[in-house]
N, C-alpha and C positions, 0 to 999 in steps of 0.2 A: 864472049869469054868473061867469066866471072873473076874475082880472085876469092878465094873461098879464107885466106889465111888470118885466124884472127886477127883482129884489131883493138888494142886493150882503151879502155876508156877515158875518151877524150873529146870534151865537149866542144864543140865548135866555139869560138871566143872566151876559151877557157870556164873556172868553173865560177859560180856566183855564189856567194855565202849571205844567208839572211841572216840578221840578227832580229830583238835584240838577242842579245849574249849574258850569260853567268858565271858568273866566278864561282871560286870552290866554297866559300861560306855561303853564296847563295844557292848553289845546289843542297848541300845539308841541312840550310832552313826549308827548302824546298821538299826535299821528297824523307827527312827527319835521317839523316847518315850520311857519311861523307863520302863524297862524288865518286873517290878513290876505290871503294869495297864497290860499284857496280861497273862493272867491268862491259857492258852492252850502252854502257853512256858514249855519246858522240864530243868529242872535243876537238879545239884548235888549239897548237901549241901559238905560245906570242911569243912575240921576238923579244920585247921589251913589257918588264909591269908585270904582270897580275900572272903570270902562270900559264894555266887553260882555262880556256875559255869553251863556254857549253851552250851552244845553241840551244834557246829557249823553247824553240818550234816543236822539241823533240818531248817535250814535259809536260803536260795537263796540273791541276791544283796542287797533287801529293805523290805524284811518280811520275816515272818515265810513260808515256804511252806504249801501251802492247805491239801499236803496230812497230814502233823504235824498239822495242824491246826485242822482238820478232829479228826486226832485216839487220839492226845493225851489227850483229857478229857473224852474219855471213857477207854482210858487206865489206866490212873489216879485215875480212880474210882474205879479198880480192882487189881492194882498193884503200887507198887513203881515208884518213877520216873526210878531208876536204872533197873529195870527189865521191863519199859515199853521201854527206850534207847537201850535195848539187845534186845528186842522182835521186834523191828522194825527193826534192823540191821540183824539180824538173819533168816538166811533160811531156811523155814516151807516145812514142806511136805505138807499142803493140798494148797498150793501157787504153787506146781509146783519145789519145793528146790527153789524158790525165796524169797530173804525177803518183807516183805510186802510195804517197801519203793520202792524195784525194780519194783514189779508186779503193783502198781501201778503208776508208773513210765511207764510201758508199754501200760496204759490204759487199763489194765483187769479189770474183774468184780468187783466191791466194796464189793459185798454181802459176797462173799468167803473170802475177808479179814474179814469182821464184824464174820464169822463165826467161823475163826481162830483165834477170840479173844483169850487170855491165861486166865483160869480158875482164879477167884479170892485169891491171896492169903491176902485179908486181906479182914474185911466183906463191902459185897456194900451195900451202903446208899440205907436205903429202905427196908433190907433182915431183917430175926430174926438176932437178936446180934449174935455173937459170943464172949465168955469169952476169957480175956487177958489170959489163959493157951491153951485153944484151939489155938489160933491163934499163940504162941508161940512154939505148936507141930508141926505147919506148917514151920515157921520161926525161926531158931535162929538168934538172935540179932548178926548183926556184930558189931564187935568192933576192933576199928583201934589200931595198934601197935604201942606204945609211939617213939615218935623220940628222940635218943640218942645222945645229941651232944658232942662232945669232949670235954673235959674239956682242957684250956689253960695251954700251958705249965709252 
């Protein structure tokens, strides 16, 4: 007996973020505009500093790459930025163990990556709602650990 009922996306040992990372003035020297007017950009919100923060991986010399440019608004629509950043870095078994940046990175089939989309963990625009407790079964909320500074001597 199977359980066939989906399961939204959830990495085993949670998700891993590569950096480095960019800030919003270095995305605009970067691709010549500000981070903000491209809307298929991947970011982190920070807790503390600098804003968002923009995974580098997702950029070539003077733009975003096609294939980021491609997955990340349907990724987007299905998952966190944080677990769309893992899911593209991370290597899928129906890719071959390749992550989906590599395989198509080799020019392999697109369709097998749209197919290895990660199940939604939060509801897609368009679907029946889902209630802020359902979706909350799926997700616990993270919460970042306060920063303790020393107090002067």
């Amino acid at each position: 007996m199977t359980d066939d009922t989906p399961h939204p996306y959830r990495p085993v040992g949670g998700v891993t973020l590569y950096g480095p990372f960019l800030t919003d003035r270095q995305v605009a020297a970067r691709i010549g505009r500000p981070a903000a007017s491209r809307r298929s950009l991947l970011y982190l919100d920070c807790v503390v500093g600098v804003g968002r923060a923009y995974p580098e991986f997702q950029f070539d010399d003077h733009a975003q790459t096609r294939e980021v440019a491609f997955l990340a608004p349907l990724l987007t629509r299905r998952v966190s930025h944080e677990e769309a950043c893992d899911w593209l870095l991370r290597p899928q078994p129906g890719l071959a163990h390749l992550s989906p940046l590599a395989w198509l990175a080799l020019d392999r089939d697109v369709q097998r990556v749209i197919d290895a989309l990660p199940h939604p963990s939060r509801p897609v625009p368009g679907h029946a709602a889902v209630t802020e407790a359902e979706l909350l079964a799926f997700r616990a909320p993270w919460v970042p650990e306060p920063y303790l500074a020393r107090q002067a001597a």
